[in-house]
C-alpha positions, 0 to 999 in steps of 0.5 A: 561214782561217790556215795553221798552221806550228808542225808545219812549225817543230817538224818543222825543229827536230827536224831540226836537233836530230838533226842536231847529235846525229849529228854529236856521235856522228860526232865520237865514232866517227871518233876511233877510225875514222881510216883510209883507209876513214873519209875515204872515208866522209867524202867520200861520204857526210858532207860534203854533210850540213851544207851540205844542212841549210842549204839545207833549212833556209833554204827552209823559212824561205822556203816559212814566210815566203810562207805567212804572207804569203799569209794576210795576203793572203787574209784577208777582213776582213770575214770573221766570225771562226770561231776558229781564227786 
């Protein structure tokens, strides 16, 4: 039996995707939000997002890639085929 990881990819780039649409509409709003209260905001809250994602992004390629491996692994050969691979 194969584990399917096209949930897990279309989940990651729906992440990607909504991340890259935040931080367009972050660059819109902070044209007009340029204060202490903004780099505040910033700092706390924004600066981390980026970097996070990566670190996501980089170990759900690395939980897909041991998946896969251990599918070819387990597979059995000899195994009659029941259609779902």
């Amino acid at each position: 039996m194969s584990f399917h990881l096209g949930r897990v990819a279309d989940g990651e780039a729906r992440i990607q995707r909504d991340f890259t649409e935040f931080a367009r509409l972050w660059a819109n709003v902070r044209e007009d939000w340029l204060d202490d209260r903004c780099r505040k905001f910033e700092q706390e809250h924004l600066f981390t997002l980026g970097p996070s994602l990566s670190r996501f992004s980089r170990t759900l390629h690395e939980f897909c890639d041991a998946v896969r491996k251990a599918d070819i692994e387990l597979k059995d050969d000899r195994a009659v085929s029941d259609g779902l691979n």
